[in-house]
C-alpha positions as a Markdown table, in Angstrom:
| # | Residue | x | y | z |
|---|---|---|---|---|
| 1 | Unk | 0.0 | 0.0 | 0.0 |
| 2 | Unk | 1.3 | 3.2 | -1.3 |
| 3 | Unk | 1.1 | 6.9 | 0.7 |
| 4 | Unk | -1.2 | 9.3 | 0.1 |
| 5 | Unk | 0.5 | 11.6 | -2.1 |
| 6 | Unk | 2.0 | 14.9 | -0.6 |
| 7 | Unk | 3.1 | 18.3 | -2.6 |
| 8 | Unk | 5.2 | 20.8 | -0.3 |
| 9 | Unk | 8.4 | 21.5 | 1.0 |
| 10 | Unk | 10.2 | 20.0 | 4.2 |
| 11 | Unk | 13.4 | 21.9 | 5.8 |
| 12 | Unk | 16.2 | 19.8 | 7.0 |
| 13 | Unk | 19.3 | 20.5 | 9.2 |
| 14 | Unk | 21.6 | 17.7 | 7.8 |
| 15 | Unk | 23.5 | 15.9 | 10.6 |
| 16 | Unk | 27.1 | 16.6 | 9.1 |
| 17 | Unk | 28.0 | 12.9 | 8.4 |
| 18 | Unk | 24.9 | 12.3 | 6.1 |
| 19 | Unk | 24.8 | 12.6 | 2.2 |
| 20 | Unk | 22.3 | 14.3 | 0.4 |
| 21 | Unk | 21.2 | 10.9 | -0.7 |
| 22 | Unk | 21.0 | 9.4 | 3.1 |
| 23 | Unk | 18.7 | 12.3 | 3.7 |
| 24 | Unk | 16.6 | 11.9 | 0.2 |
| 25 | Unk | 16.5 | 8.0 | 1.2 |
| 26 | Unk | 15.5 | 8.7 | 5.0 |
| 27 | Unk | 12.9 | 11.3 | 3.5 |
| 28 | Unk | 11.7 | 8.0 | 1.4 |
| 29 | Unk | 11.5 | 5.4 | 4.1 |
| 30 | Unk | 9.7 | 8.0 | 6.8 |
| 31 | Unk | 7.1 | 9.2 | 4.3 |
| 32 | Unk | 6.1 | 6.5 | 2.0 |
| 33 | Unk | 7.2 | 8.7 | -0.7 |
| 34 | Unk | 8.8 | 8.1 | -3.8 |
| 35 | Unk | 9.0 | 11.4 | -5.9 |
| 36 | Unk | 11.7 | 13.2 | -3.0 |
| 37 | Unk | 14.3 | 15.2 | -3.9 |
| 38 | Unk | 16.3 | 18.3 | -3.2 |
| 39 | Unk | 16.9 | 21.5 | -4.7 |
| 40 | Unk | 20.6 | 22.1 | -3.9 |
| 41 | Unk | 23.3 | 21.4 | -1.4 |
| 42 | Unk | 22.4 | 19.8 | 1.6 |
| 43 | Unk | 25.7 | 20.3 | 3.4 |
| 44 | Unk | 26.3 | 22.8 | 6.1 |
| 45 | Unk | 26.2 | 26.1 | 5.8 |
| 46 | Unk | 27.4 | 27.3 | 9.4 |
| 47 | Unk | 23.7 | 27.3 | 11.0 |
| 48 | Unk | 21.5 | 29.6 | 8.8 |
| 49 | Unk | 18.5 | 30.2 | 9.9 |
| 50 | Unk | 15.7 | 30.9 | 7.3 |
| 51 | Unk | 13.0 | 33.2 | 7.8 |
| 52 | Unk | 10.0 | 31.1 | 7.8 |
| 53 | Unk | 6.4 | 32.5 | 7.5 |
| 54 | Unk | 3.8 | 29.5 | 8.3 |
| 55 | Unk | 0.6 | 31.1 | 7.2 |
| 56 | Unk | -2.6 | 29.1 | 7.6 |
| 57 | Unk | -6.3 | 29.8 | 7.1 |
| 58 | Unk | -8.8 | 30.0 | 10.8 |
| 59 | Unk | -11.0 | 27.6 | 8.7 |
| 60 | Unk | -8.2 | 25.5 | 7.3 |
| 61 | Unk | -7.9 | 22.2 | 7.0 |
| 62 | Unk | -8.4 | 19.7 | 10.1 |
| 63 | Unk | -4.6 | 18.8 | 9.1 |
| 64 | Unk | -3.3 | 21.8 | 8.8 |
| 65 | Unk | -5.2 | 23.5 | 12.1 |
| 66 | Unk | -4.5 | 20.5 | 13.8 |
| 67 | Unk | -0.6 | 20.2 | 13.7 |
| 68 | Unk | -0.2 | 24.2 | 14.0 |
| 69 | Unk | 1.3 | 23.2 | 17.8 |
| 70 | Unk | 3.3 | 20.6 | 16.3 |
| 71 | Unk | 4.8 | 22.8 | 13.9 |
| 72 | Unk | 5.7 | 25.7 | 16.1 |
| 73 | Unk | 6.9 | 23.2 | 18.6 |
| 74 | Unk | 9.5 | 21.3 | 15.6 |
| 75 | Unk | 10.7 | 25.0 | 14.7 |
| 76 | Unk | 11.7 | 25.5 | 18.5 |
| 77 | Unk | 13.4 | 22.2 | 19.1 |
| 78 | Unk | 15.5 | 23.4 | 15.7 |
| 79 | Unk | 16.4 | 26.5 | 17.0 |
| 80 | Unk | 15.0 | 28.7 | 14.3 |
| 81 | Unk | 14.3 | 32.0 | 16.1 |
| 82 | Unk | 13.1 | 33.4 | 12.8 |
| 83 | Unk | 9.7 | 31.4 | 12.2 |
| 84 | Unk | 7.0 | 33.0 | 12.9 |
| 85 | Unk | 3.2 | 31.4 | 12.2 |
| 86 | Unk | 0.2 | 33.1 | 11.7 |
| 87 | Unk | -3.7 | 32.2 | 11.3 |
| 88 | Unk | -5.6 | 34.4 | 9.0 |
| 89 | Unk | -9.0 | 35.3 | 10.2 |
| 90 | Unk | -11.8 | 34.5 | 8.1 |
| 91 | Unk | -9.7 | 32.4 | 5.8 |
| 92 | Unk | -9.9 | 28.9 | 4.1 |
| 93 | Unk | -6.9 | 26.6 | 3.1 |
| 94 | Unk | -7.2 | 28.3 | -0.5 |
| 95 | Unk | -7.4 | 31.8 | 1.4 |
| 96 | Unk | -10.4 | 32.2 | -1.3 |
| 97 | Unk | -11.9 | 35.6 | -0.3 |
| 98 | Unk | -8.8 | 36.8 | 2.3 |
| 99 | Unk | -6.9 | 38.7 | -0.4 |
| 100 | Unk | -6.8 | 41.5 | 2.0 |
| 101 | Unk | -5.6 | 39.7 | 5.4 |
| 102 | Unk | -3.4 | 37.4 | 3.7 |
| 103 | Unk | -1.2 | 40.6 | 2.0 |
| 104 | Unk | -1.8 | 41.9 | 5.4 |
| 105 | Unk | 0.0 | 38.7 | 6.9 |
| 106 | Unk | 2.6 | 38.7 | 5.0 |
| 107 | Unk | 3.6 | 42.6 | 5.1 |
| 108 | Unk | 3.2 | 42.5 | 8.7 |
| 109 | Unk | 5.9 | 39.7 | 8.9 |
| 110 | Unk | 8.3 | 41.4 | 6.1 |
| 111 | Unk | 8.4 | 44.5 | 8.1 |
| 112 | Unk | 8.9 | 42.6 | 10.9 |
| 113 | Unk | 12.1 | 41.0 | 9.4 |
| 114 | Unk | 13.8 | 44.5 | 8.5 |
């Protein structure tokens, strides 16, 4: 039996004695998933930190509203001090109708960052 199929993005800290490939093939094994890859270098880069924005919708899906604690929780144990998360009001998982609060979301956190 196959996984359900997942689109999206995952970011990994690379223990320093792992490949590329072991990560791709640890990716593989954990999800189910055979369509991983990666869009670079996965080898260290001193400990960067990205800024992360995790936007979701207040009627998102059960999935998505459900692991919002699990998230925040995963970018804490990382150590990334730049993620920030943030629920848009009114909004569905397509954001269909939230134009406004989205853009607001997003500015908010972009001036944040300067």
């Amino acid at each position: 039996m196959s996984a359900a199929p997942f689109d999206g993005f995952l970011l990994i800290d690379k223990p320093s004695q792992w490949t590329s490939h072991d990560v791709v093939a640890k990716v593989r094994a954990v999800t189910g998933q055979r369509k991983v890859g990666h869009a670079g270098t996965l080898d260290d880069l001193a400990a960067i930190t990205i800024p992360t924005l995790d936007l979701y919708g207040e009627h998102d899906l059960e999935a998505v509203t459900g692991s919002v604690a699990a998230r925040s929780a995963a970018a804490q144990r990382a150590g990334n001090r730049s993620y920030s998360q943030v629920e848009v009001a009114g909004a569905d998982h397509m954001f269909q109708g939230a134009d406004g609060p989205l853009l607001d979301a997003v500015l908010q956190w972009l001036e944040a960052l300067e």
